[in-house]
N, C-alpha and C positions, 0 to 999 in steps of 0.2 A: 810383224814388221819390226827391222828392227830400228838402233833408235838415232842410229845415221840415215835410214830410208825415210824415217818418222817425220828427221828433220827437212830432209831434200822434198817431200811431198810438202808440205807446211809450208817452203819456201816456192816451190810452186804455185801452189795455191792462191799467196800470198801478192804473186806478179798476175797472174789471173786476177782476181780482184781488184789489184790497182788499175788495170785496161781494161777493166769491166764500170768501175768508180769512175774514169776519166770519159768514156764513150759518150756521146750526145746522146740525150733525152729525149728529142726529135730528128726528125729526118726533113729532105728539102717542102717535104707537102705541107710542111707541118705538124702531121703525123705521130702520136707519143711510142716512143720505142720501148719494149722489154726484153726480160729475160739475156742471159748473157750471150746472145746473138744478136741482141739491138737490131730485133723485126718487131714493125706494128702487128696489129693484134689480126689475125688475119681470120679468127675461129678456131685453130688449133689448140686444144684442151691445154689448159695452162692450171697452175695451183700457185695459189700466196703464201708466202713465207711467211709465221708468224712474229718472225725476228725484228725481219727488216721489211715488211708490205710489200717487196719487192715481188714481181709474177713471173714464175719461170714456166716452158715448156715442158712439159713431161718428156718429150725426147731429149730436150738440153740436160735434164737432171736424171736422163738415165732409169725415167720408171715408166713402168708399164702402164698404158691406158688401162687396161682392165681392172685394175689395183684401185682406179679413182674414186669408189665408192669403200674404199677402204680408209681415209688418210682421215686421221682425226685433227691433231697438229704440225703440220709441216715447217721443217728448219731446213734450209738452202747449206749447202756446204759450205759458205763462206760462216753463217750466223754458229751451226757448228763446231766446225774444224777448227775456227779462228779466231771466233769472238766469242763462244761457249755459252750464245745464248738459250739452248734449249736440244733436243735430242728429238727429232721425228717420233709420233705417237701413231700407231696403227690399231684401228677397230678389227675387232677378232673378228675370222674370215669365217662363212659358214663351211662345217664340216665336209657339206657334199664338194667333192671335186671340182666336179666344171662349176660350180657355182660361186660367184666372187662377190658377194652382196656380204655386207656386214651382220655378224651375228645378232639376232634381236637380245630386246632387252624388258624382261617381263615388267610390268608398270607396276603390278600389286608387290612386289618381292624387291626388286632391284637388279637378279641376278641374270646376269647375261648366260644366255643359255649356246649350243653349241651349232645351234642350226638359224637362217635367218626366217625361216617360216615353219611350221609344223609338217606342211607338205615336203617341203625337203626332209625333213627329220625322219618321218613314214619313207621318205623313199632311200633315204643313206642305209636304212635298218633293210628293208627291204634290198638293195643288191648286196647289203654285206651278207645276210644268211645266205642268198641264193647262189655266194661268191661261193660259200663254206662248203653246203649241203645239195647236193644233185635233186637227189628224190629220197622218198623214206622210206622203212623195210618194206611193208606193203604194197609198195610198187605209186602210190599216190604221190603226185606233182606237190611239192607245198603251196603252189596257190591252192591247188583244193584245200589242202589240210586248213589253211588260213579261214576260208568261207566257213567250213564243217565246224572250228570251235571257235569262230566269233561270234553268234550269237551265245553259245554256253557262257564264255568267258565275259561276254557285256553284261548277262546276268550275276555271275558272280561279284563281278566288280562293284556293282552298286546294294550286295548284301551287307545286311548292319549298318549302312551309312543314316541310315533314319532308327530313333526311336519310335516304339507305338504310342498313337494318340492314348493320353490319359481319359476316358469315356466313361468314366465308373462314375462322376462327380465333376462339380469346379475345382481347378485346379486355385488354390487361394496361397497367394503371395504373402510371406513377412513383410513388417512395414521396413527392414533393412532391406530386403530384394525388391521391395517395389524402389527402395530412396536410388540403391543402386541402380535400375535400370532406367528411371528417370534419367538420372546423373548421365548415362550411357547412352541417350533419346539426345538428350543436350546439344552433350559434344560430338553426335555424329552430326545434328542440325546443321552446327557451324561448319564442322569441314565439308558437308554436302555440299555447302553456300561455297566453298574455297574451293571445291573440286569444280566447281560450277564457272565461278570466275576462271578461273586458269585455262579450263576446259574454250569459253568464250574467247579467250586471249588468244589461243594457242589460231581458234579460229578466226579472230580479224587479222594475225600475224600472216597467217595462209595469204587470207585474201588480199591484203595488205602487199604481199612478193608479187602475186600474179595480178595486180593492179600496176603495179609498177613496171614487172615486163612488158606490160601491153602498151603500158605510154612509151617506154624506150622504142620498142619496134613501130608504133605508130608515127611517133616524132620522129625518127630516123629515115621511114619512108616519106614521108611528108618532108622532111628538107632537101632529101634526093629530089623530089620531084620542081620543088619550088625552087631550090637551090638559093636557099636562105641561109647565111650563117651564122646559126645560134651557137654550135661548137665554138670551141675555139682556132679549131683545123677551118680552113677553107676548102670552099669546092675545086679550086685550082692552087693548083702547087707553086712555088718560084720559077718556075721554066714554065709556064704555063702546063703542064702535063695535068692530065685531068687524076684525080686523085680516087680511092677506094672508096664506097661506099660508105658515109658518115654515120657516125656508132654515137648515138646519145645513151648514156650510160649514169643516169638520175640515182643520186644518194637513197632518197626517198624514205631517209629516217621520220617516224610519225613523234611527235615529242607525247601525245599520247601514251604511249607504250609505257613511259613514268607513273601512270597514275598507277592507286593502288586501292587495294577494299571498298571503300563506300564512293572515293572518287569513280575508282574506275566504272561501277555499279551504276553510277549516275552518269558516267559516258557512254555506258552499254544503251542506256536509253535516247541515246540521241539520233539526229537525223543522220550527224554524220559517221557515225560506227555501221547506220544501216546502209549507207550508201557503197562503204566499204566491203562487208559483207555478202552484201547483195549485187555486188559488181557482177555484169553478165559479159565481160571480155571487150576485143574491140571495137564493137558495133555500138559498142553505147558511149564511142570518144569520136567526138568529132574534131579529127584531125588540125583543120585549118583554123580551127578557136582553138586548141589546145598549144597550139605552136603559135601562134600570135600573144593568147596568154602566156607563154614560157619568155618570152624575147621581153615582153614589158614588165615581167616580174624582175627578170635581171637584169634590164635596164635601170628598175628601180632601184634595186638592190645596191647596184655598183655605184651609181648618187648616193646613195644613204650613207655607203662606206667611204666616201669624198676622193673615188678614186674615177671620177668625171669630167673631162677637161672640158673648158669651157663652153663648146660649140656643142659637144656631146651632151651637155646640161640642156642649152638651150632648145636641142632633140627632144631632151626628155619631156622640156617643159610644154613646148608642143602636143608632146603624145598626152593619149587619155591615160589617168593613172586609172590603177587598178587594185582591188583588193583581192590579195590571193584567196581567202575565205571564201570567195563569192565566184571562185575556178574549181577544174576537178581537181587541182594541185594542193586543194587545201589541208592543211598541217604538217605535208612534206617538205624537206631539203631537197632543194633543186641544183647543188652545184653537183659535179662530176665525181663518181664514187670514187673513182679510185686519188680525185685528189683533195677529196673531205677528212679531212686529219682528226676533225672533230668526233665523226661516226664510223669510223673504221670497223668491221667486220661488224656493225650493230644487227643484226640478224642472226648471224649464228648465234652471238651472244647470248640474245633473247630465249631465241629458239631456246638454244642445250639450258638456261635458268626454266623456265617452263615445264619442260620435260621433266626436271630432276624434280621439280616444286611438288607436276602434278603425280609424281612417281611414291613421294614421300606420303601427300595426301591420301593417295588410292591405298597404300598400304595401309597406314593408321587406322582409314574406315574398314579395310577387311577383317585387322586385330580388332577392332571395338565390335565389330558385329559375328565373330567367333564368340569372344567373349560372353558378349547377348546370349548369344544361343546356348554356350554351355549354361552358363544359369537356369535359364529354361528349363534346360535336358537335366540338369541337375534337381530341380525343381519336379518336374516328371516323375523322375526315378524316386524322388521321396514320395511324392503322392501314390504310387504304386506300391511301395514299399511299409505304406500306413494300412495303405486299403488290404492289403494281401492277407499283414499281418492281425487288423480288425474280422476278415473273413474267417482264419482259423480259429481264434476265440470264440466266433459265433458257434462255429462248426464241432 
């Protein structure tokens, strides 16, 4: 491009974004608008810009549905082109063709490998030779040839990996290889314990999302039905036109997720991390308390932040208050995700620190219990190496 078309795109762009800046937020329902076609959210796969939190449609921004399991950080071409805050990051694609899943990423090592399961990887190797190689001189298909030396070649593989037990005697440790493997007993203790938390973490985070989808889709049909409005959209529009089925769409940040080592240890044991946990989906939320609880918690709410007008106080004062702790809402953010400024993407967040945490731990324990072992085996080898040498002298 060059650098009169560089400018004339820029300058495009540039009016595009001011008629995308100026376009209403809502529509007549009340309805909140995205993406640069200003259509409410109708279920069409949509992706957040990390720039600007803004949600565009994958067809608006010209990418492919199938890609969607690919996007690590996404930058909208305005935060881009224009404001230069950041470049689209994409997770490496698995190697097989038709497959568009992200390349995994071994937990003990770190290193992201080229396939996103090992059964893709077996099967990429498998149509590449069979792309290569017809049949063999001998006239045999190479799936035979495969069956005939896999057992040969599984025994080979696992020759030498072991030394022979020392059986001649006790195998007797220096007091440095004992100090050192103590030392090595220690510090696997503790990261065990860290592998252990994180491990638990990663697990109420799980249940923790699929808690929270289930109150969204439960309150959502539950206000459809009742035609209550805890949104801030109503069930009918400014023309009276009945409006799209109401989307409650709960923050649902745990302030839990903060703690850390001994706290979190000592919140693992509580009622309410098992409740979490042990959530068994939507049959265990009863709807019509759970949406009467939501309506009086931010009824509360909105008193406490003194933006209650009069009559609407004396509502409140009327209604039963209520202790959130004593709801299934408890230690959640209950206002609307996408306009909680305060927890913005807190899940992913979470999520990708976890992963790396438990990735970093899983490794460390692998080095410290190689380590172990070579000692050991080092240790072995000496004691065979005494006894061999005492034997000849005898002899």
């Amino acid at each position: 491009m060059t650098s009169a078309e560089n400018k004339r795109y820029l300058h495009q762009l540039q009016e595009k974004y001011n008629k995308f800046h100026r376009a209403p937020k809502f529509d007549l329902n009340s309805e909140e608008l995205y993406c640069v076609c200003r259509r409410p959210d109708d279920g069409e796969l949509m992706v957040a810009c990390d720039g600007c939190d803004e949600w565009y449609h994958f067809k608006c921004m010209h990418l492919d549905k199938k890609h969607k399991d690919l996007v690590s950080n996404y930058y909208c071409e305005f935060c881009d082109q224009l404001f230069h805050k950041g470049k689209t990051l994409w997770k490496r694609k698995c190697r097989l063709p038709e497959c568009y899943k992200p390349a995994a990423i071994d937990p003990t090592t770190g290193k992201v490998s080229k396939y996103c399961s090992e059964e893709h990887g077996l099967q990429f190797i498998r149509q590449y030779v069979l792309s290569k190689v017809e049949k063999s001189d001998n006239g045999d298909s190479l799936g035979d040839l495969f069956t005939q030396c896999n057992e040969g070649y599984s025994q080979f593989e696992t020759l030498g990996k072991s030394l022979p037990v020392f059986d001649k005697g006790k195998v007797e440790y220096s007091l440095a290889v004992k100090e050192e493997l103590s030392s090595i007993d220690m510090e696997l203790g503790k990261l065990e314990e860290a592998e252990k938390l994180y491990t638990g973490k990663e697990k109420y985070l799980a249940k923790l999302r699929e808690k929270i989808k289930c109150l969204d889709e439960v309150l959502s049909n539950e206000i459809d039905e009742k035609g209550d409005g805890v949104n801030e959209a109503s069930k009918k529009g400014a023309r009276g036109k009945k409006s799209k089925k109401t989307k409650i769409d709960l923050c649902g940040y745990d302030t839990n997720l903060r703690l850390l080592g001994k706290d979190w240890i000592k919140f693992a044991s509580t009622e309410r991390y098992r409740s979490v946990v042990n959530f068994s989906g939507e049959e265990s939320i009863d709807s019509k308390q759970a949406l009467r609880d939501l309506r009086l918690i931010r009824e509360q709410d909105t008193q406490d932040d003194g933006e209650t007008s009069e009559s609407e106080a004396e509502n409140s004062e009327q209604s039963a208050m209520i202790d959130q702790e004593d709801t299934i809402f408890q230690g959640l953010c209950l206002k609307e995700r996408r306009k909680c400024t305060k927890h913005l993407t807190w899940h992913s967040i979470i999520a990708d620190s976890l992963d790396w945490k438990l990735a970093e731990v899983t490794e460390k324990i692998t080095k410290l219990k190689e380590r172990k072992e070579k000692i050991k085996q080092a240790e072995t080898v000496r004691q065979w190496e005494e006894w061999t040498a005492v034997t000849k002298i005898a002899t």
